[in-house]
The first five atom37 places (N, CA, C, CB, O) and aatype in JSON, in Angstrom:
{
  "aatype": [20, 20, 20, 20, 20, 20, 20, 20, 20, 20, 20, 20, 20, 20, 20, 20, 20, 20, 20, 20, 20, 20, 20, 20, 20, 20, 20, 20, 20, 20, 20, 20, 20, 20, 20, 20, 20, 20, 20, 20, 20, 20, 20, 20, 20, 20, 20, 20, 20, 20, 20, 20, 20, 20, 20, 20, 20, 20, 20, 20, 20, 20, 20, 20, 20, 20, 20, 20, 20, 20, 20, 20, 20, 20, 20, 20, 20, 20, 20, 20, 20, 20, 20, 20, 20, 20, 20, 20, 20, 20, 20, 20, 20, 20, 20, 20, 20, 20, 20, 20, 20, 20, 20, 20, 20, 20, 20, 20, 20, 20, 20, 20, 20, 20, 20, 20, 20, 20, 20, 20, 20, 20, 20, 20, 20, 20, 20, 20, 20, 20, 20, 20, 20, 20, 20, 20],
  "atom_mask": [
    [1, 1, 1, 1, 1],
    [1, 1, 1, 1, 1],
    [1, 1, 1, 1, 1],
    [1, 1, 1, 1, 1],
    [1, 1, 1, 1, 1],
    [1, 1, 1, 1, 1],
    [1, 1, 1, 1, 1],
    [1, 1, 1, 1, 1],
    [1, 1, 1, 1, 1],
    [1, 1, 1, 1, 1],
    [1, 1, 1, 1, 1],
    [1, 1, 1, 1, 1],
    [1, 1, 1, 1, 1],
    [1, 1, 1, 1, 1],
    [1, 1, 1, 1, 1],
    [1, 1, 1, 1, 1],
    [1, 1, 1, 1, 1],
    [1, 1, 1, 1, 1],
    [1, 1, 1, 1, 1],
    [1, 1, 1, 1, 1],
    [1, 1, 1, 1, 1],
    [1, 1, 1, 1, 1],
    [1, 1, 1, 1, 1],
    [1, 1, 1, 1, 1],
    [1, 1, 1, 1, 1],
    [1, 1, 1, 1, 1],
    [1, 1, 1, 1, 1],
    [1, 1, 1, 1, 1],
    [1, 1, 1, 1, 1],
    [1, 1, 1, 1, 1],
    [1, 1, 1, 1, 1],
    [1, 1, 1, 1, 1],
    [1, 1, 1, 1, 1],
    [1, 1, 1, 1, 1],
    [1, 1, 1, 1, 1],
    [1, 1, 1, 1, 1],
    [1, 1, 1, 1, 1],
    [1, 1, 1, 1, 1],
    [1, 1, 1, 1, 1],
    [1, 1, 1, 1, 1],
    [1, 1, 1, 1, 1],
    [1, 1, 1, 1, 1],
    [1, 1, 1, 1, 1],
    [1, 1, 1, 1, 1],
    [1, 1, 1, 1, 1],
    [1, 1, 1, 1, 1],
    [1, 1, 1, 1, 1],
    [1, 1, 1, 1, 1],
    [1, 1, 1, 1, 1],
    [1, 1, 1, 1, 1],
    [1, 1, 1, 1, 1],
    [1, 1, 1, 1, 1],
    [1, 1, 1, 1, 1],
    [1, 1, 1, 1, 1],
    [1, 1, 1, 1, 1],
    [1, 1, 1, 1, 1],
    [1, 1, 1, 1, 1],
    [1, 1, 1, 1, 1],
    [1, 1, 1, 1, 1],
    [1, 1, 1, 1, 1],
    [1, 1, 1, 1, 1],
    [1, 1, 1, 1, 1],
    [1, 1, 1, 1, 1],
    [1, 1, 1, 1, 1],
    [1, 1, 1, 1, 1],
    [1, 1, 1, 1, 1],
    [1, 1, 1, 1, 1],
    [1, 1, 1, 1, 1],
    [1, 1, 1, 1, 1],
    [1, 1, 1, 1, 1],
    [1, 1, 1, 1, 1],
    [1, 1, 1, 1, 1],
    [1, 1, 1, 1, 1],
    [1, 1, 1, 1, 1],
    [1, 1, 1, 1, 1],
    [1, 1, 1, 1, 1],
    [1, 1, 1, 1, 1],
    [1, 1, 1, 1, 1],
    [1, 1, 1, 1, 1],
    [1, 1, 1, 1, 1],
    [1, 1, 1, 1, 1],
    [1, 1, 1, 1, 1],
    [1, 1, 1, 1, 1],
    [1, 1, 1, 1, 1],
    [1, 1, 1, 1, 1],
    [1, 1, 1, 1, 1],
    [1, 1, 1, 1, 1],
    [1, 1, 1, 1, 1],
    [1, 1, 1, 1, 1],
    [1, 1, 1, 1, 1],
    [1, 1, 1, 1, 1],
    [1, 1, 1, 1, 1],
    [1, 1, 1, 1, 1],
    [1, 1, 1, 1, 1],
    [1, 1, 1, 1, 1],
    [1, 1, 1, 1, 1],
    [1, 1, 1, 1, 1],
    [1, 1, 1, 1, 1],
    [1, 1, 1, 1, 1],
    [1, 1, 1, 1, 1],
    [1, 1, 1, 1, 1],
    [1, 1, 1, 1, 1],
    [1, 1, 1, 1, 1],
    [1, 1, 1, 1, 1],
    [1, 1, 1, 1, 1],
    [1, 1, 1, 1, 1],
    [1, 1, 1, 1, 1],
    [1, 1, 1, 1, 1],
    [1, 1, 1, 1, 1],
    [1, 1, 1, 1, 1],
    [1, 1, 1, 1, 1],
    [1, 1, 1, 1, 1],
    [1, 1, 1, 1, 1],
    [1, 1, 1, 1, 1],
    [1, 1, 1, 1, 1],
    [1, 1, 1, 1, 1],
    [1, 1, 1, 1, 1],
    [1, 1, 1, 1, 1],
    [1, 1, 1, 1, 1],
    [1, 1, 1, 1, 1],
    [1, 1, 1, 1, 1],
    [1, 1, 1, 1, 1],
    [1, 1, 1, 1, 1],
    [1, 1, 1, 1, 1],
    [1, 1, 1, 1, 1],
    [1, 1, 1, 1, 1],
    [1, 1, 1, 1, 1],
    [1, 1, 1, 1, 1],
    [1, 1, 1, 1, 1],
    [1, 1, 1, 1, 1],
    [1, 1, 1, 1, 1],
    [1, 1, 1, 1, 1],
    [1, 1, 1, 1, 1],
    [1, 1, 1, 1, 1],
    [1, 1, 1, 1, 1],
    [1, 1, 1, 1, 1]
  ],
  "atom_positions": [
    [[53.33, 111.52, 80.05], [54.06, 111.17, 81.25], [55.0, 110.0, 80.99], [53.09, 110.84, 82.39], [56.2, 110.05, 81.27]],
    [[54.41, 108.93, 80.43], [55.46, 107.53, 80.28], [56.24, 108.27, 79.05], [54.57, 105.65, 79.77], [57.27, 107.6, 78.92]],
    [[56.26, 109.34, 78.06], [57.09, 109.93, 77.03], [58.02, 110.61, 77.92], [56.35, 110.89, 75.96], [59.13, 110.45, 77.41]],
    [[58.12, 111.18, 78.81], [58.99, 111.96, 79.34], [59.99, 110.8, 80.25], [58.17, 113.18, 80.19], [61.21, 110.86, 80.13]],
    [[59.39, 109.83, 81.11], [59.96, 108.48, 81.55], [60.96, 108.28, 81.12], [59.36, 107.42, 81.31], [62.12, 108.31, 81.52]],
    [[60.18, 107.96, 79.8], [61.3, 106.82, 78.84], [62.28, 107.57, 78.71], [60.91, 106.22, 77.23], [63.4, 107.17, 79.01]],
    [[62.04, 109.01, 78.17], [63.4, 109.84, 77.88], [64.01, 110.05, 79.19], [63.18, 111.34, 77.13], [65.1, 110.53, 78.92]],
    [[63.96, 110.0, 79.86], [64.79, 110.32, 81.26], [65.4, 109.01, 81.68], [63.8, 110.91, 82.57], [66.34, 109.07, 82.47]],
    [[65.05, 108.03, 81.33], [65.52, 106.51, 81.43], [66.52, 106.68, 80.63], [64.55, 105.27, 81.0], [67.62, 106.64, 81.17]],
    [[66.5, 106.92, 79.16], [67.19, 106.88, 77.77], [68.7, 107.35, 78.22], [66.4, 108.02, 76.5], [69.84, 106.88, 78.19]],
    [[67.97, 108.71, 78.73], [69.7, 109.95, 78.75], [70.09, 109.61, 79.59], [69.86, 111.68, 78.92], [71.17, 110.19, 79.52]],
    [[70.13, 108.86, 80.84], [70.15, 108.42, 82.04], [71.53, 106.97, 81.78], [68.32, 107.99, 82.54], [72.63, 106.82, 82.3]],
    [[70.8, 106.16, 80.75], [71.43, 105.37, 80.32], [72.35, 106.07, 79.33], [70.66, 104.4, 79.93], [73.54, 105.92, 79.61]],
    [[72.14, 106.71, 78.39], [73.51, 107.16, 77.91], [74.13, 108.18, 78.59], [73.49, 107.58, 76.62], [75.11, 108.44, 77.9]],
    [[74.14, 108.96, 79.6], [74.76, 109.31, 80.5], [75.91, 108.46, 80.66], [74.0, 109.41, 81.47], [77.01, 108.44, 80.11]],
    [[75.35, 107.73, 81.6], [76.01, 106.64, 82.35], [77.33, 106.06, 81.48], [74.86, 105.43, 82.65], [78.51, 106.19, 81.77]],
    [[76.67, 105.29, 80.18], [77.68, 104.89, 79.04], [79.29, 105.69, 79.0], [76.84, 105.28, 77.57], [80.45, 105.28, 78.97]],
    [[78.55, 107.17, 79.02], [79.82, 107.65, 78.8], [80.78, 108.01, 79.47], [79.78, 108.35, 78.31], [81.86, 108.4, 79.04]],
    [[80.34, 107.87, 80.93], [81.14, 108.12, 82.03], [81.89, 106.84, 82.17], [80.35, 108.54, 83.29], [82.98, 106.86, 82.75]],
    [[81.44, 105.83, 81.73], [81.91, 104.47, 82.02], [83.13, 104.82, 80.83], [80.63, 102.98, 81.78], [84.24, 104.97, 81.35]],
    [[83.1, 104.95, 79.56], [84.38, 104.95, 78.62], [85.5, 105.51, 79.41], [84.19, 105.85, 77.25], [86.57, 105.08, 79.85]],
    [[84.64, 106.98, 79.44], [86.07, 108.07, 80.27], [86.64, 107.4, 81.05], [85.76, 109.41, 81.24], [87.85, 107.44, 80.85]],
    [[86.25, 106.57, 82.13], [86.96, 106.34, 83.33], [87.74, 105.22, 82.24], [86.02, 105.83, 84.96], [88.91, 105.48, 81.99]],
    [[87.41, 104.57, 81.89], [88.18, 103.59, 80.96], [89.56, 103.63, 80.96], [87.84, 103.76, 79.62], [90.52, 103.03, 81.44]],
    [[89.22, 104.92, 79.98], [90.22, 105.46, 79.43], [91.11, 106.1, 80.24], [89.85, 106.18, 78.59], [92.28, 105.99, 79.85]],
    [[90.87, 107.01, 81.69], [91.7, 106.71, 82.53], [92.39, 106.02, 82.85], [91.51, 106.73, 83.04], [93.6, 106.21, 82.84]],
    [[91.67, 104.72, 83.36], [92.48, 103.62, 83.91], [93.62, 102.86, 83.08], [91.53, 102.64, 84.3], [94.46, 102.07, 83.52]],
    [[93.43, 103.37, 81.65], [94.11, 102.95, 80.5], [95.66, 103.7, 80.15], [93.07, 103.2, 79.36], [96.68, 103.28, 79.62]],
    [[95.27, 105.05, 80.75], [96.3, 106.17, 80.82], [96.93, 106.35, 82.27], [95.61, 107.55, 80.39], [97.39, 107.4, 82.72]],
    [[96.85, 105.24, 82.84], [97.28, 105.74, 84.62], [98.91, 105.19, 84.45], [96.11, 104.6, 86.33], [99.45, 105.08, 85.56]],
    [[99.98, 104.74, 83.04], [100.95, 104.82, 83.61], [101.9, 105.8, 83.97], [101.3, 104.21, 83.24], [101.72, 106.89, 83.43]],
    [[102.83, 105.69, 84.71], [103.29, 107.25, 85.27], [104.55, 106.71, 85.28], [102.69, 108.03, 86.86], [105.28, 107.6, 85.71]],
    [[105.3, 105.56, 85.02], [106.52, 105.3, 85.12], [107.3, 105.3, 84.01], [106.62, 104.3, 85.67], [106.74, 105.66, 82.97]],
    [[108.2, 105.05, 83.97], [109.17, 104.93, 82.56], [109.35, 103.65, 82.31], [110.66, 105.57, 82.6], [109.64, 102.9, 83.25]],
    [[109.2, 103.08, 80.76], [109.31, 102.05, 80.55], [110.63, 101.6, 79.1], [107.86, 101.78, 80.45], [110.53, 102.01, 77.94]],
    [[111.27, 101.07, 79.42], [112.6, 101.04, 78.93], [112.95, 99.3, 78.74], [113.65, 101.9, 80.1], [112.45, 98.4, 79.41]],
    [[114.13, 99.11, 77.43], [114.51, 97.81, 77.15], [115.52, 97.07, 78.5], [115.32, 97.94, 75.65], [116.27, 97.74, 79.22]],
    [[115.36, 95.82, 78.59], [116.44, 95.36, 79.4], [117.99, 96.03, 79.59], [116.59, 94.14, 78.92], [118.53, 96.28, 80.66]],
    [[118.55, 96.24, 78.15], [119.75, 96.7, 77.45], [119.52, 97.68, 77.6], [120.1, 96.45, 76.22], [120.45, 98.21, 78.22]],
    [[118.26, 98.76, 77.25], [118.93, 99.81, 77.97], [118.61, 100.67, 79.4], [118.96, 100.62, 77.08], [118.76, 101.88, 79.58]],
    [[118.09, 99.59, 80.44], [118.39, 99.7, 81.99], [120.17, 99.1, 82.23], [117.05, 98.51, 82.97], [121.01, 99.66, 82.93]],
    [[120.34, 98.03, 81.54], [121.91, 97.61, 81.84], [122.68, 99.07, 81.99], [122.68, 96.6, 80.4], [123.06, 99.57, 83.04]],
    [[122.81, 99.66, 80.52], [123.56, 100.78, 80.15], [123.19, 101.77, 81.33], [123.22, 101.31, 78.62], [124.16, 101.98, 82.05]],
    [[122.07, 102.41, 81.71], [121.77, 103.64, 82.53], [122.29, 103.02, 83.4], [120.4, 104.28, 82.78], [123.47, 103.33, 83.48]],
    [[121.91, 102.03, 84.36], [122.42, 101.37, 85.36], [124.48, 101.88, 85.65], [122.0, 99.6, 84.83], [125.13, 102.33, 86.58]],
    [[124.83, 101.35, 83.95], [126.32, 101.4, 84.33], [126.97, 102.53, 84.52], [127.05, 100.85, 83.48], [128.13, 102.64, 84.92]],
    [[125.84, 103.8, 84.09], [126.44, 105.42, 84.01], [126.02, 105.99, 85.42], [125.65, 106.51, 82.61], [126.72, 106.97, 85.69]],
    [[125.28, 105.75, 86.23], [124.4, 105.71, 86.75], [124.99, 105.29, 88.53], [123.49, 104.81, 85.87], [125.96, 104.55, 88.42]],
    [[124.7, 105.53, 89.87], [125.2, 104.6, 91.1], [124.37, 104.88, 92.12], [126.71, 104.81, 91.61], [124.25, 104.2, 93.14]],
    [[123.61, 106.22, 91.78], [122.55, 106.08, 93.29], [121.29, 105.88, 92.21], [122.37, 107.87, 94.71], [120.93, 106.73, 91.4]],
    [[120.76, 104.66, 92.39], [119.63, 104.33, 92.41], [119.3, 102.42, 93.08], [119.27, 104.74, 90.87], [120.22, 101.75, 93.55]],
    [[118.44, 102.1, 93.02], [117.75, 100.66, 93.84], [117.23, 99.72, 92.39], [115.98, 101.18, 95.14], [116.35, 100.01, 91.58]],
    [[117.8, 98.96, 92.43], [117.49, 97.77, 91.8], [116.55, 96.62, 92.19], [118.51, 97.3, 91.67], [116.88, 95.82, 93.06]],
    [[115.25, 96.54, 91.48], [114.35, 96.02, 92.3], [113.55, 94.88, 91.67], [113.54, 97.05, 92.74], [112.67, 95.17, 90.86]],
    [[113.78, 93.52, 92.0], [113.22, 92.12, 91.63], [112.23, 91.91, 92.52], [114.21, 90.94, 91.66], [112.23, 91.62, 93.72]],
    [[111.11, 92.15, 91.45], [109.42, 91.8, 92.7], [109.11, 90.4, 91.96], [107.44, 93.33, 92.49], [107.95, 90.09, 91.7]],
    [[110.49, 89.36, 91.55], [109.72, 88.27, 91.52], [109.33, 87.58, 92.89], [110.39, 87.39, 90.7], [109.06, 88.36, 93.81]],
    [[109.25, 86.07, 93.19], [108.58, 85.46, 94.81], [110.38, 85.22, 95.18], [107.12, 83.38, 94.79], [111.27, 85.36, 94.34]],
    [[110.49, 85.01, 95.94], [111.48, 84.86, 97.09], [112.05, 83.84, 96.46], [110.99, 84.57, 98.62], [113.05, 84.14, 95.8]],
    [[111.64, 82.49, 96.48], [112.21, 81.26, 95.75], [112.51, 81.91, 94.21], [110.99, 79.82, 95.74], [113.64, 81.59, 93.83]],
    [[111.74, 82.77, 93.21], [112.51, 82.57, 92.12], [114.07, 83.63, 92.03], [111.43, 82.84, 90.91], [114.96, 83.54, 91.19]],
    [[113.98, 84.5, 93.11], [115.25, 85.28, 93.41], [115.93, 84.66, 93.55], [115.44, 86.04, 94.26], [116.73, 84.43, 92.65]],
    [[116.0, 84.0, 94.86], [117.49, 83.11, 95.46], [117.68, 82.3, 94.14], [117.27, 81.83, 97.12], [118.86, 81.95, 94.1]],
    [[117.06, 81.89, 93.11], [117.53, 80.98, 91.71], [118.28, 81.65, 91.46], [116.72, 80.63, 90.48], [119.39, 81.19, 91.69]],
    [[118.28, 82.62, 91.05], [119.33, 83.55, 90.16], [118.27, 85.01, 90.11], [119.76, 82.71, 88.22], [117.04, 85.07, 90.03]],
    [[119.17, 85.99, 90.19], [119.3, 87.43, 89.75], [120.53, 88.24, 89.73], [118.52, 88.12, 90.48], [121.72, 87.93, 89.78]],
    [[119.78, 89.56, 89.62], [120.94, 90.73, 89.0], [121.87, 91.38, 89.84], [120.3, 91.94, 88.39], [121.54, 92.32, 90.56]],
    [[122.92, 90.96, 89.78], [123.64, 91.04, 91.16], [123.08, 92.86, 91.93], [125.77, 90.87, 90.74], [122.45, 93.63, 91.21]],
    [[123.31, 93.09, 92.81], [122.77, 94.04, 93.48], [121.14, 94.13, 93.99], [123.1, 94.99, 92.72], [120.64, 94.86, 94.84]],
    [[120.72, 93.42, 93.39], [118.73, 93.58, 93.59], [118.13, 93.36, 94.77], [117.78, 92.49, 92.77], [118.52, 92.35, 95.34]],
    [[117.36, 93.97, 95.27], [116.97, 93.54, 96.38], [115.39, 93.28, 95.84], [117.29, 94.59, 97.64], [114.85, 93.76, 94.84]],
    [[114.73, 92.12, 97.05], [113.73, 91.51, 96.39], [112.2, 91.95, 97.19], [114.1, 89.86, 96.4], [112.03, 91.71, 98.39]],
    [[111.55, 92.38, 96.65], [110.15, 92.83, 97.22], [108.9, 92.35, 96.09], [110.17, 94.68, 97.44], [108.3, 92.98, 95.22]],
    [[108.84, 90.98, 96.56], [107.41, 90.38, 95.66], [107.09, 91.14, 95.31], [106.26, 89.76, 96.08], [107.26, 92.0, 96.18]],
    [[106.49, 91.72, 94.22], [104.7, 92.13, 93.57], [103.38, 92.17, 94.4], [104.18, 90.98, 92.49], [102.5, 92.98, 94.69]],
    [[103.79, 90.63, 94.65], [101.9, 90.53, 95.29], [101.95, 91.28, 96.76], [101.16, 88.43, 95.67], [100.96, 91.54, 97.45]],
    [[103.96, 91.67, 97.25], [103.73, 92.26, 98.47], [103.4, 93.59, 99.0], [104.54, 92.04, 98.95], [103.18, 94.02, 100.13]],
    [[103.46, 94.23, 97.59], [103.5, 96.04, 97.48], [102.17, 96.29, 97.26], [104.45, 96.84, 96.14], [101.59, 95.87, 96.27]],
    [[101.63, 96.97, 98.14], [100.31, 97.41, 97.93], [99.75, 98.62, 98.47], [99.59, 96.53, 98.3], [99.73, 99.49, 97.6]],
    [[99.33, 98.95, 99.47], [99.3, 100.59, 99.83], [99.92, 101.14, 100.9], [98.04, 101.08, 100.07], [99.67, 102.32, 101.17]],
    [[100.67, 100.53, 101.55], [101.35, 100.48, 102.95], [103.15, 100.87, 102.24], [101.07, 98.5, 103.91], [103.83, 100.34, 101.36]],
    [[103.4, 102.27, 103.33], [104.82, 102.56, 102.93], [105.65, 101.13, 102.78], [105.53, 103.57, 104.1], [105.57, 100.09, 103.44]],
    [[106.35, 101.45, 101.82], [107.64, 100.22, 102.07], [108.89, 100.25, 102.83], [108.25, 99.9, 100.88], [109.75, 101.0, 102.37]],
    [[109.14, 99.68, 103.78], [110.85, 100.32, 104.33], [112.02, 100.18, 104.02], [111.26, 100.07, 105.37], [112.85, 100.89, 104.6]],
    [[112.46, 99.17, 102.95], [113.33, 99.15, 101.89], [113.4, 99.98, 101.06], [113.26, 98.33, 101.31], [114.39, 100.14, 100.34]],
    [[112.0, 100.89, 101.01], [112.03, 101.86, 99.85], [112.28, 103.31, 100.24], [110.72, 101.78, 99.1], [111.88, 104.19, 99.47]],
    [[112.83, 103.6, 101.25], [112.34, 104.93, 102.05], [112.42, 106.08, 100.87], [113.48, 105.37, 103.54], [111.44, 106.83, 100.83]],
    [[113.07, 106.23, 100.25], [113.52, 107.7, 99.35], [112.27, 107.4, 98.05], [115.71, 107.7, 98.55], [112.35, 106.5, 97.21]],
    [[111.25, 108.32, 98.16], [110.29, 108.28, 96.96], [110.51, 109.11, 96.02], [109.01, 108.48, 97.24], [109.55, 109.49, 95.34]],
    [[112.2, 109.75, 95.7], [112.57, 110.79, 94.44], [113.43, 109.85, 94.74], [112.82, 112.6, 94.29], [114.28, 110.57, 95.26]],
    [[113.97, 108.53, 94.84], [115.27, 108.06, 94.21], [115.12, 107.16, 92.85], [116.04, 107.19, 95.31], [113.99, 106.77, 92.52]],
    [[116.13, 106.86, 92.16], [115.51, 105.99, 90.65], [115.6, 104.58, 91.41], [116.75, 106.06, 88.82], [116.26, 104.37, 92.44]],
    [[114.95, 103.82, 90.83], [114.05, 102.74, 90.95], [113.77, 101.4, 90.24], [113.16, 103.24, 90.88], [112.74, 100.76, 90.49]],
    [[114.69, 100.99, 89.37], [114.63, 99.83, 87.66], [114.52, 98.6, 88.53], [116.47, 99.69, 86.25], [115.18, 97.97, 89.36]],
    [[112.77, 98.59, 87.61], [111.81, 97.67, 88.26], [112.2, 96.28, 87.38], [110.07, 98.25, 88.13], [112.43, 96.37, 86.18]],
    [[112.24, 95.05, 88.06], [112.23, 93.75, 86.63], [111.87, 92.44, 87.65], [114.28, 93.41, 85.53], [111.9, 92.16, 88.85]],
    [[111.42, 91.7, 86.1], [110.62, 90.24, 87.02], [111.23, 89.14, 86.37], [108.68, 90.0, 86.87], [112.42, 88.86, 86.23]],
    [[110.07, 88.5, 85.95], [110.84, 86.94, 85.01], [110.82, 87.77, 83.41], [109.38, 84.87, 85.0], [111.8, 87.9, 82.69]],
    [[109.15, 88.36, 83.04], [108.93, 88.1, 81.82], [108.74, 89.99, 81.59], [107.52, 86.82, 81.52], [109.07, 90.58, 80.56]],
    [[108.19, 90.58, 82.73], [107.77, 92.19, 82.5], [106.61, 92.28, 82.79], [107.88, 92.82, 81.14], [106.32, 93.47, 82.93]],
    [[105.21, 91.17, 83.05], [104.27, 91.32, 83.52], [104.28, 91.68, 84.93], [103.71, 90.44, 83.22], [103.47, 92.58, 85.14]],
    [[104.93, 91.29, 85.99], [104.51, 91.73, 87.12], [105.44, 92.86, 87.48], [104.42, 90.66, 88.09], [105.0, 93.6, 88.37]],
    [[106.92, 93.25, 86.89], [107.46, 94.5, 86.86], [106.27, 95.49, 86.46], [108.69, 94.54, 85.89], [105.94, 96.33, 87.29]],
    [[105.73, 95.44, 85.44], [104.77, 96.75, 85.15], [103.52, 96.34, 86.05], [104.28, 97.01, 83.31], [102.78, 97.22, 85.6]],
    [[103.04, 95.95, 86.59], [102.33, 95.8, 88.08], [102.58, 96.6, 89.01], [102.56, 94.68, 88.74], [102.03, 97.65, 89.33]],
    [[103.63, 95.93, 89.53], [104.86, 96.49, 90.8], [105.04, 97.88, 90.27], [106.67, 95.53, 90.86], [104.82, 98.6, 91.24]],
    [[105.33, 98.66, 89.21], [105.69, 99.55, 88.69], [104.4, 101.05, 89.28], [105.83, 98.99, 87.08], [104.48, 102.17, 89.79]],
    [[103.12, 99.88, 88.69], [102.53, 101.07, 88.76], [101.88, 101.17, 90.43], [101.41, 101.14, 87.48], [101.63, 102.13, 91.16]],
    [[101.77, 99.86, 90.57], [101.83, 100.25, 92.24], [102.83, 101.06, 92.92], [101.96, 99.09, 93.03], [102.47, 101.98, 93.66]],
    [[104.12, 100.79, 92.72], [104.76, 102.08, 93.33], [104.55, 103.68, 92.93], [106.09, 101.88, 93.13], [105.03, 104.62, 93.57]],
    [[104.02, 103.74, 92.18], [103.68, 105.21, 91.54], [102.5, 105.46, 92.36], [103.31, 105.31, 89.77], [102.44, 106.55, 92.93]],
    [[101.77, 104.81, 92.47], [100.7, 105.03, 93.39], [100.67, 105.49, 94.27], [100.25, 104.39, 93.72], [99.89, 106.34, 94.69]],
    [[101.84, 104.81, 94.88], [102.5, 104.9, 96.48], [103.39, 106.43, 96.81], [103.8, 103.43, 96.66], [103.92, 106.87, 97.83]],
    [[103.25, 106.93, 95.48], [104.12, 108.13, 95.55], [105.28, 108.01, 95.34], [104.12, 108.73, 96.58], [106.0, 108.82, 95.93]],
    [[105.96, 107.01, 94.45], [107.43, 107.19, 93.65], [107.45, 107.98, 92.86], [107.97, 106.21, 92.94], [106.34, 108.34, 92.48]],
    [[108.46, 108.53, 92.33], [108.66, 109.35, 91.1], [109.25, 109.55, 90.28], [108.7, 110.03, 91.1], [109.21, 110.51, 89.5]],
    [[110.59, 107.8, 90.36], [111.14, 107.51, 89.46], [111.11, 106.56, 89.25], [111.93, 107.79, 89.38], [112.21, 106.01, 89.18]],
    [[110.13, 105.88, 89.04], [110.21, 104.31, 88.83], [110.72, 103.88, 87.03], [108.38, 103.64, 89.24], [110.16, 104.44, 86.09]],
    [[111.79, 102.87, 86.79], [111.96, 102.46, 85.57], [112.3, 101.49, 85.77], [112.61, 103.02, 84.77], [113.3, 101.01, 86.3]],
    [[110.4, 100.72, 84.8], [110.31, 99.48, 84.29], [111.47, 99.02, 82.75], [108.67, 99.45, 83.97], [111.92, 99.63, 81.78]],
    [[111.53, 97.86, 83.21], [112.77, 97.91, 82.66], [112.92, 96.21, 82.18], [113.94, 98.57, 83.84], [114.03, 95.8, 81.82]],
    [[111.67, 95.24, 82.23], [111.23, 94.15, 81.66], [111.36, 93.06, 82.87], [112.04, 93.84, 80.31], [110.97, 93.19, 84.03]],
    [[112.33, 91.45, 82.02], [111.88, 90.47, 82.4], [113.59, 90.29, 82.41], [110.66, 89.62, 81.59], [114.25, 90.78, 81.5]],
    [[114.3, 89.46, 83.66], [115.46, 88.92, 83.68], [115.94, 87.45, 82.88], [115.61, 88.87, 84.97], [117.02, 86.86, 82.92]],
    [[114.65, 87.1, 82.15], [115.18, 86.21, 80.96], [115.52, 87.21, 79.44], [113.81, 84.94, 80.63], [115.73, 86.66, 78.36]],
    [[115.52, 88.44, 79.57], [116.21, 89.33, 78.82], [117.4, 89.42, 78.98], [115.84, 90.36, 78.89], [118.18, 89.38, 78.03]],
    [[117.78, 89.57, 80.25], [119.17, 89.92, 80.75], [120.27, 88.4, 80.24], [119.02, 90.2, 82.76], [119.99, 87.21, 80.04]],
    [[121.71, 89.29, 80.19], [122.55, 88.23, 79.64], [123.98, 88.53, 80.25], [122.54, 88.22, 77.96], [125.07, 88.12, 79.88]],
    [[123.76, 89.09, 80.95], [125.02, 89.19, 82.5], [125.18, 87.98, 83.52], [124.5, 90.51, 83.74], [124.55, 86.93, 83.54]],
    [[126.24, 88.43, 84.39], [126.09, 87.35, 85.26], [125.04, 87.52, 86.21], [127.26, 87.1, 85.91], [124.41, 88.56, 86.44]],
    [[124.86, 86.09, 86.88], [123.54, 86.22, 87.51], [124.22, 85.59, 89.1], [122.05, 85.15, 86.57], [125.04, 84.67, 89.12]],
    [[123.67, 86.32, 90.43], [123.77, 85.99, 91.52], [122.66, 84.87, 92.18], [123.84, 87.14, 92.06], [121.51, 84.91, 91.75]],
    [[122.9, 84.23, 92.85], [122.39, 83.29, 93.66], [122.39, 83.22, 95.45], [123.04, 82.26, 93.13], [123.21, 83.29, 96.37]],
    [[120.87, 83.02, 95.23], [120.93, 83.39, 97.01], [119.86, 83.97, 97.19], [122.1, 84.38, 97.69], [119.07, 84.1, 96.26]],
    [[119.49, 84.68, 99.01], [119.12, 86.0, 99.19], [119.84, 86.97, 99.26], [118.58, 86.12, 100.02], [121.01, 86.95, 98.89]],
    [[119.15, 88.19, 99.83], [119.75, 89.32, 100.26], [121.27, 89.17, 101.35], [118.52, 90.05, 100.96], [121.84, 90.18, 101.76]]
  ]
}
């Protein structure tokens, strides 16, 4: 009886183990966006006229300087709630921050949200254009 226990404890625990990797490895494979150099979002950008340009840095580091056209929707503000700046979820989308950490954040939260063209596209201390000042 405690022989049969233990083994049902055992497989129980390696069960478990391996369901834990898989999902892992999911969560490891959940990006769904396109991820591309600064230089070459500039270029698509310039061939390019219906799509949204999108700086999810904070409010204060926008009005410092950004990419002329961008409109600004924090990171920490996108989360599961439609966006209304964003209405079109098949329009393109070139996501960017300071450095590319919170663009690929923002990125994959909008995919979440049901975008379907999102392109991450880095950090605006890449960029070497002119830069606008202000808000929206």
């Amino acid at each position: 009886m405690k022989k049969a226990l233990i083994l049902c404890i055992t497989l129980l625990i390696l069960l478990t183990g391996c369901g834990k990797e898989d999902s892992m490895k999911d969560a490891e494979e959940q990006i769904d966006f396109q991820q591309i150099s600064m230089q070459e979002g500039i270029e698509l950008m310039e061939s390019h006229t219906d799509y949204i340009l999108l700086d999810v840095r904070r409010l204060d580091e926008f009005e410092e300087g950004h990419i002329p056209g961008a409109i600004n929707i924090p990171n920490e503000s996108i989360g599961t709630e439609e966006i209304a700046e964003l209405p079109d979820k098949n329009q393109t989308i070139y996501v960017y921050c300071r450095s590319g950490n919170r663009s690929k954040q923002a990125s994959q939260k909008l995919v979440e949200l049901g975008y379907t063209n999102v392109i991450e596209f880095g950090g605006i201390i890449d960029y070497s254009g002119k830069i606008e000042k202000g808000s929206q």
